[in-house]
C-alpha positions in Angstrom: -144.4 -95.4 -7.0 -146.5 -99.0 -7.0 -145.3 -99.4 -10.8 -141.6 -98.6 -9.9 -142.0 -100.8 -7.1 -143.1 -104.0 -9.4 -140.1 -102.8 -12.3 -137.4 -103.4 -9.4 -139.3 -106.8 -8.2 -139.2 -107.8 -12.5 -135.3 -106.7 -12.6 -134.9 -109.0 -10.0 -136.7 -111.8 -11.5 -134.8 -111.2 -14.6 -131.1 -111.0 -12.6 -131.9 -114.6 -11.0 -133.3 -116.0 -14.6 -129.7 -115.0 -16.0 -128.0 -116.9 -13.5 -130.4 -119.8 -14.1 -133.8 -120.1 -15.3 -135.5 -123.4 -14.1 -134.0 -122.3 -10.2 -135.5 -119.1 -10.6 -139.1 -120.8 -12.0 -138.7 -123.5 -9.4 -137.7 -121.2 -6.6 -140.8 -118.8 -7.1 -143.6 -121.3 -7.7 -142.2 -122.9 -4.2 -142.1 -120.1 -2.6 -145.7 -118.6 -3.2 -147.0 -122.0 -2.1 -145.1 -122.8 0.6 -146.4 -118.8 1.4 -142.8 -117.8 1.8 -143.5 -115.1 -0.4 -147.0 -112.7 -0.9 -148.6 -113.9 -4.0 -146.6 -113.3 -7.1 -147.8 -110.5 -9.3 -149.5 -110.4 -12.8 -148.9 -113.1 -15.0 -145.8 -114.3 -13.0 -148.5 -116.2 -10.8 -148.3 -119.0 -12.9 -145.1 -120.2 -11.8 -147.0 -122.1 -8.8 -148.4 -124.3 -10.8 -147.6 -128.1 -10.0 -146.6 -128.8 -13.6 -144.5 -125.7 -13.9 -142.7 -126.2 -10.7 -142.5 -130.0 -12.0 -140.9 -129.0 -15.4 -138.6 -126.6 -13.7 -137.6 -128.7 -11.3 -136.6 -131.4 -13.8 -134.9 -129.4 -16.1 -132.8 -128.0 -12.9 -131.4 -131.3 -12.2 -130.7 -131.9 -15.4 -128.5 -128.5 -15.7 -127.0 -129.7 -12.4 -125.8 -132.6 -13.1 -124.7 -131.7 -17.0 -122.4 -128.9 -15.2 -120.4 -131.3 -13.1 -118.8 -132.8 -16.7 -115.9 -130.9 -17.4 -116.6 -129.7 -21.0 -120.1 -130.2 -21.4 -120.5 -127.6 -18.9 -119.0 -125.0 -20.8 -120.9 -126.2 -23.7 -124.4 -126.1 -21.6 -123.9 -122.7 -20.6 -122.8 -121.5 -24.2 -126.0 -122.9 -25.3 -128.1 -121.3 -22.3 -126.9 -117.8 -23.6 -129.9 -117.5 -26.3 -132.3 -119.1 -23.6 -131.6 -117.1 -20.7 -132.2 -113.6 -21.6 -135.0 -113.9 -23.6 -137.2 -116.1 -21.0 -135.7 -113.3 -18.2 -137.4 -110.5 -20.4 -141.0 -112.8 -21.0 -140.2 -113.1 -16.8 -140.2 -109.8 -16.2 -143.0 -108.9 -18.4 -144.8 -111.3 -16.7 -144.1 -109.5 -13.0 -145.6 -106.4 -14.1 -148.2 -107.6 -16.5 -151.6 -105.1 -16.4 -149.3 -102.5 -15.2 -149.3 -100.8 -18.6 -147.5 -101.3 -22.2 -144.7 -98.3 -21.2 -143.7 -100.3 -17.9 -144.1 -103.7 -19.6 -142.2 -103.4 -22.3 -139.6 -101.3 -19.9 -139.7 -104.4 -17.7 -138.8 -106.9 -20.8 -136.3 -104.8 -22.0 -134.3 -104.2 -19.3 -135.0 -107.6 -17.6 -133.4 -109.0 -20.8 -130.2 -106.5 -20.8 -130.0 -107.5 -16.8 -130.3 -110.9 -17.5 -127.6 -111.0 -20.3 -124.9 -109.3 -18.1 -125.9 -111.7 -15.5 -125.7 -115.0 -17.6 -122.3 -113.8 -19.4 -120.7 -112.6 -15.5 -121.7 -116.1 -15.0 -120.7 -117.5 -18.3 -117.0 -116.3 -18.0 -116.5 -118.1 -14.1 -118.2 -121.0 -15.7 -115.6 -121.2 -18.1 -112.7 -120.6 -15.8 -113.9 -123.1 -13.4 -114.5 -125.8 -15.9 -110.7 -125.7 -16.8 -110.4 -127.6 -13.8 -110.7 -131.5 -14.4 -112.6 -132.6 -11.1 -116.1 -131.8 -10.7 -115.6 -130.3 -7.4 -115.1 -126.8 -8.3 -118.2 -127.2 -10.6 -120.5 -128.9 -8.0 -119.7 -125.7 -6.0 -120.7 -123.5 -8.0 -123.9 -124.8 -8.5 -124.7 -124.6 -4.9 -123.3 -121.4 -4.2 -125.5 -120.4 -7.2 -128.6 -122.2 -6.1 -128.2 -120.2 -2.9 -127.8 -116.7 -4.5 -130.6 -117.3 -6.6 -132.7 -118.3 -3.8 -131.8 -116.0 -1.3 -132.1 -113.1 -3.9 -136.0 -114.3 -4.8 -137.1 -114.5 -1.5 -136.1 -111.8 0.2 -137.0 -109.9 -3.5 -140.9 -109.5 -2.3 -139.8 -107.7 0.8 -137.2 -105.7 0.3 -137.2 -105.0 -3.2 -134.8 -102.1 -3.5 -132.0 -103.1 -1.2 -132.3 -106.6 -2.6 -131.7 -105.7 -6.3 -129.1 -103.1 -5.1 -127.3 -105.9 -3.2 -127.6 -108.1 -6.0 -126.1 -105.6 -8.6 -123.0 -104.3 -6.3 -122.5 -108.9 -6.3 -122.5 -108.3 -9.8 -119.8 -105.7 -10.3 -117.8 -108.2 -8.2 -118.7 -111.0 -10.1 -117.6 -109.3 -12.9 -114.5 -107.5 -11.6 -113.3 -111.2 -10.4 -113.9 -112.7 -13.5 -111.7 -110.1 -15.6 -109.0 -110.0 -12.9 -108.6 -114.2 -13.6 -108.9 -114.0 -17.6 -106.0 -111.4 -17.1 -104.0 -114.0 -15.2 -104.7 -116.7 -17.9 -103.9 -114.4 -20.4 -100.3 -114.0 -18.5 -99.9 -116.8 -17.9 -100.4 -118.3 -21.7 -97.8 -115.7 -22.9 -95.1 -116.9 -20.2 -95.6 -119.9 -21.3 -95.3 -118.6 -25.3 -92.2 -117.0 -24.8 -90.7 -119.8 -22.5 -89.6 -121.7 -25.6 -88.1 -118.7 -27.7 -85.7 -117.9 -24.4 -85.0 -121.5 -24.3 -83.5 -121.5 -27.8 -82.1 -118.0 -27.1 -80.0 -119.4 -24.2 -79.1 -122.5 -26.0 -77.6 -120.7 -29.3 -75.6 -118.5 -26.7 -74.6 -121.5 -24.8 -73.3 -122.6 -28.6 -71.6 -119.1 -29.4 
């Protein structure tokens, strides 16, 4: 039960990594030093490090503010697709680390997978939202992601299952939302298509 217990804590490391990495790094190291959290298991413990939490932090702010330029935000995350998932699986290795090879390699594997449908849920809003020209939307975004990921890592080391559970039904939603705009945009481009063809249609009737 204690190595099922750590595997739900590592998918949920691995969900907040794929919605951003340097939060999630930043977040936890915080966390066990502030003693919001218990100490962080296996080799995840090294987050708390000073320098780590440094780095992390940095690297945040830099994400932040390269996601409020329309374009380059789109780009950033694009990028962040082949970083993402594969830190998310060394993350949740890293949570269950001395557990045993079966559950660590179960943890990278499916932290990765989690990670991926998390970054690309995130990676189609991303790409919706940066359609819009003002940073607004953008800066939004980050801090409603900034919450999630916080909120998710915190409350993570005490209620593991319901946390993860919670997080995966916001997910399905995420991902359900995401769809139902791409749809409309889809639509919306073929209206737009076809608007000139009925034009002409009308005009050469006009004529006849």
């Amino acid at each position: 039960m204690e190595g099922v217990g750590a595997l739900v804590k590592a998918l949920g490391v691995s969900y907040a990594a794929g919605v951003n990495l340097y939060a999630t790094i930043a977040v936890l190291g915080l966390a066990e030093r502030l003693h919001w959290i218990a100490p962080l298991p296996g080799a995840l413990g090294a987050v708390d490090s000073v320098w780590i939490i440094a780095l992390a932090a940095v690297l945040y702010t830099l994400e932040f503010v390269a996601t409020l330029v329309p374009g380059l935000a789109s780009f950033w995350e694009t990028v962040h697709t082949f970083i993402r998932p594969p830190a998310a699986a060394v993350l949740a290795a890293a949570t269950v680390w001395g557990g045993g090879s079966t559950v660590t390699l179960a943890a990278a594997l499916l932290g990765g997978g989690l990670a991926l449908t998390t970054h690309g849920a995130k990676l189609g809003a991303r790409y919706a939202i940066d359609a819009s020209p003002e940073p607004f939307s953008n800066g939004a975004a980050n801090l409603a992601e900034l919450g999630v990921v916080s909120t998710l890592l915190i409350t993570l080391w005490q209620h593991p299952v319901i946390t993860l559970s919670a997080a995966l039904v916001l997910l399905v939603l995420l991902l359900l939302a995401v769809r139902a705009v791409w749809r409309g945009a889809r639509r919306a481009l073929s209206r737009i298509r076809l608007r000139p063809a009925r034009d002409r249609d009308a005009v050469s009737r006009g004529r006849g």
